[in-house]
BAVOTOR-798999 format. One record per residue (C-alpha): y, z, x; residue in one letter; residue number from 1. Coordinates in steps of 0.2 Angstrom, whole numbers, plus 5000, padded with zeros to 4 digits. Layout:
c2; c3; c1; r; k
Y; Z; X; a; NUM
...
//
This chain:
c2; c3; c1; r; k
5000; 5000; 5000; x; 1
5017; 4995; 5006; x; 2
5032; 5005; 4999; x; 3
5037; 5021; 4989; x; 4
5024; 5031; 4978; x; 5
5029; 5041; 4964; x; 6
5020; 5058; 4957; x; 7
5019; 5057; 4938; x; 8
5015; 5073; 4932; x; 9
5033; 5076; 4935; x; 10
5038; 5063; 4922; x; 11
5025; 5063; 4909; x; 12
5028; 5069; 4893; x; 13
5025; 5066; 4873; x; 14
5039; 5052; 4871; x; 15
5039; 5035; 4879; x; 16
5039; 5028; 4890; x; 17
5030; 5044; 4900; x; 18
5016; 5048; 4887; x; 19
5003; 5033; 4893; x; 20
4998; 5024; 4910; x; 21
5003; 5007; 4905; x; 22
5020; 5012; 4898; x; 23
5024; 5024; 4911; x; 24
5018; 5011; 4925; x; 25
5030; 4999; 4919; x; 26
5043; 5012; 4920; x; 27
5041; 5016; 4938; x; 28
5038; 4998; 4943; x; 29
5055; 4995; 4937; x; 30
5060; 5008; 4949; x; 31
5054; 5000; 4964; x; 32
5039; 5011; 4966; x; 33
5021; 5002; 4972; x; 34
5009; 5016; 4970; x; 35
5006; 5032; 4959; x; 36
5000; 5048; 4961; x; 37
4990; 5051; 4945; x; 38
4988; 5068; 4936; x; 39
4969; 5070; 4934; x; 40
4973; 5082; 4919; x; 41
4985; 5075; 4910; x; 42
4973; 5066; 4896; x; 43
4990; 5054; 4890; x; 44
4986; 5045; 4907; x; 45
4970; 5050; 4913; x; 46
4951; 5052; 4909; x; 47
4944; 5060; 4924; x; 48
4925; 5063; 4917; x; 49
4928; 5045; 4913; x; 50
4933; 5038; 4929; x; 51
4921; 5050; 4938; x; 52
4907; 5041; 4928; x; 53
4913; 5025; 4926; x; 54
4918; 5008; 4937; x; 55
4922; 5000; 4920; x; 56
4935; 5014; 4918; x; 57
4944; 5013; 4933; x; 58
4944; 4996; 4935; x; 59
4955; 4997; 4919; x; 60
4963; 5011; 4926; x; 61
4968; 4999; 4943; x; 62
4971; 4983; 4930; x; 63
4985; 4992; 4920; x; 64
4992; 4996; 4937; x; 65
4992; 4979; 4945; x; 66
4999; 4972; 4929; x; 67
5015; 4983; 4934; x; 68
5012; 4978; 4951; x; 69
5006; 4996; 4956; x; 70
4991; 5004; 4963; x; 71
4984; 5020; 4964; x; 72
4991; 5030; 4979; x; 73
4980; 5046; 4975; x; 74
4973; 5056; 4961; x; 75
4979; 5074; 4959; x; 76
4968; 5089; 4956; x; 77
4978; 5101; 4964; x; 78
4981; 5112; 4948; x; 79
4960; 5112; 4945; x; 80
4959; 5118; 4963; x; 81
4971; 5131; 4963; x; 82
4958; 5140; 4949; x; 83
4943; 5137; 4961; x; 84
4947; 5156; 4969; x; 85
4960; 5163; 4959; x; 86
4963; 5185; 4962; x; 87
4961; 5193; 4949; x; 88
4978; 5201; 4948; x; 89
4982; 5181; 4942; x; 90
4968; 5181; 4929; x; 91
4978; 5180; 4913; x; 92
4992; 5168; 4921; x; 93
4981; 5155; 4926; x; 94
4972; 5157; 4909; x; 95
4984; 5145; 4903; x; 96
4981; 5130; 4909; x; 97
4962; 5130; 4907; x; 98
4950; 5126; 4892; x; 99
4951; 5138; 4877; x; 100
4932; 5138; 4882; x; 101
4933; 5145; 4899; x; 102
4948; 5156; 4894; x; 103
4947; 5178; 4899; x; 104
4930; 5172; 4909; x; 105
4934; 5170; 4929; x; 106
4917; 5165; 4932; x; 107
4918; 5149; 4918; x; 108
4934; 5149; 4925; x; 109
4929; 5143; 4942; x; 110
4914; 5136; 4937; x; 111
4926; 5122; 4927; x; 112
4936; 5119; 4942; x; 113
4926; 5117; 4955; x; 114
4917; 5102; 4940; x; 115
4934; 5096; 4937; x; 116
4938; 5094; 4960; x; 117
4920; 5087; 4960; x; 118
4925; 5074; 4946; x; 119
4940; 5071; 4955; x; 120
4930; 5064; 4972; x; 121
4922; 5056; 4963; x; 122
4932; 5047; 4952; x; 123
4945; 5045; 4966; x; 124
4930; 5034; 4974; x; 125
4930; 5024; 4960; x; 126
4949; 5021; 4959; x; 127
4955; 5020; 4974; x; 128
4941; 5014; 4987; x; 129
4950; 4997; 4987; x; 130
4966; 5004; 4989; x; 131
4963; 5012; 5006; x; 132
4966; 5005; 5024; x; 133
4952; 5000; 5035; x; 134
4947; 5014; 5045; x; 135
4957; 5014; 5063; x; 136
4940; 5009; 5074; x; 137
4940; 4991; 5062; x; 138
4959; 4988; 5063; x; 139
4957; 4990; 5081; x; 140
4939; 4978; 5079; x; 141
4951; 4967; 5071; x; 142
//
């Protein structure tokens, strides 16, 4: 990728353009971005458990993009990490942005998070293999 990325989650919202990938793709293309960092929990843009299953999905996922003349820069599971070892003085804070499911239990708690990162390797295989530079030892074989 050649150019400025942008984070989304920082934009995304209910109203458009910020509340789906193509809309908000469009938006930051016409900002002069080439590549987004995509928010692997934010359902109005994303389907992790989709994409960490599915080629069909992230191919879609990379099609909407290069309509906009975008790629995928990275996909972002920082806020499911942080939960992976959370100290129980934090327990009820970071209750909040997990599954009603997993909600007052630490152990479901981290359970669903370390899935959620695990989904995100995966899917981040998926989506954004082609996107990466060849490794140093073939440029230089090059």
């Amino acid at each position: 990728m050649q150019g400025p990325a942008i984070f989304l989650a920082q934009f995304a919202g209910d109203e458009a353009p910020f509340n789906s990938l193509p809309a908000i793709a469009k938006w930051a293309a016409s900002l002069g971005y080439k590549g987004v960092q995509i928010p692997t929990w934010d359902r109005r843009l994303f389907d992790l458990k989709l994409a960490a299953e599915s080629d069909a999905y992230c191919d879609e996922v990379k099609g909407v993009l290069a309509d906009a003349g975008l790629v995928v820069s990275e996909l972002s599971t920082h806020m499911q990490g942080q939960l992976v070892a959370v100290h129980p003085a934090y327990d009820e804070m970071f209750d909040g942005g997990v599954p009603a499911r997993v909600r007052g239990n630490p152990a479901a708690r981290q359970a669903w998070a370390v899935d959620q990162v695990l989904m995100g390797a995966r899917a981040s295989q998926r989506c954004c293999q082609s996107n990466a530079s060849p490794a140093p030892a073939a440029r230089l074989a090059a």
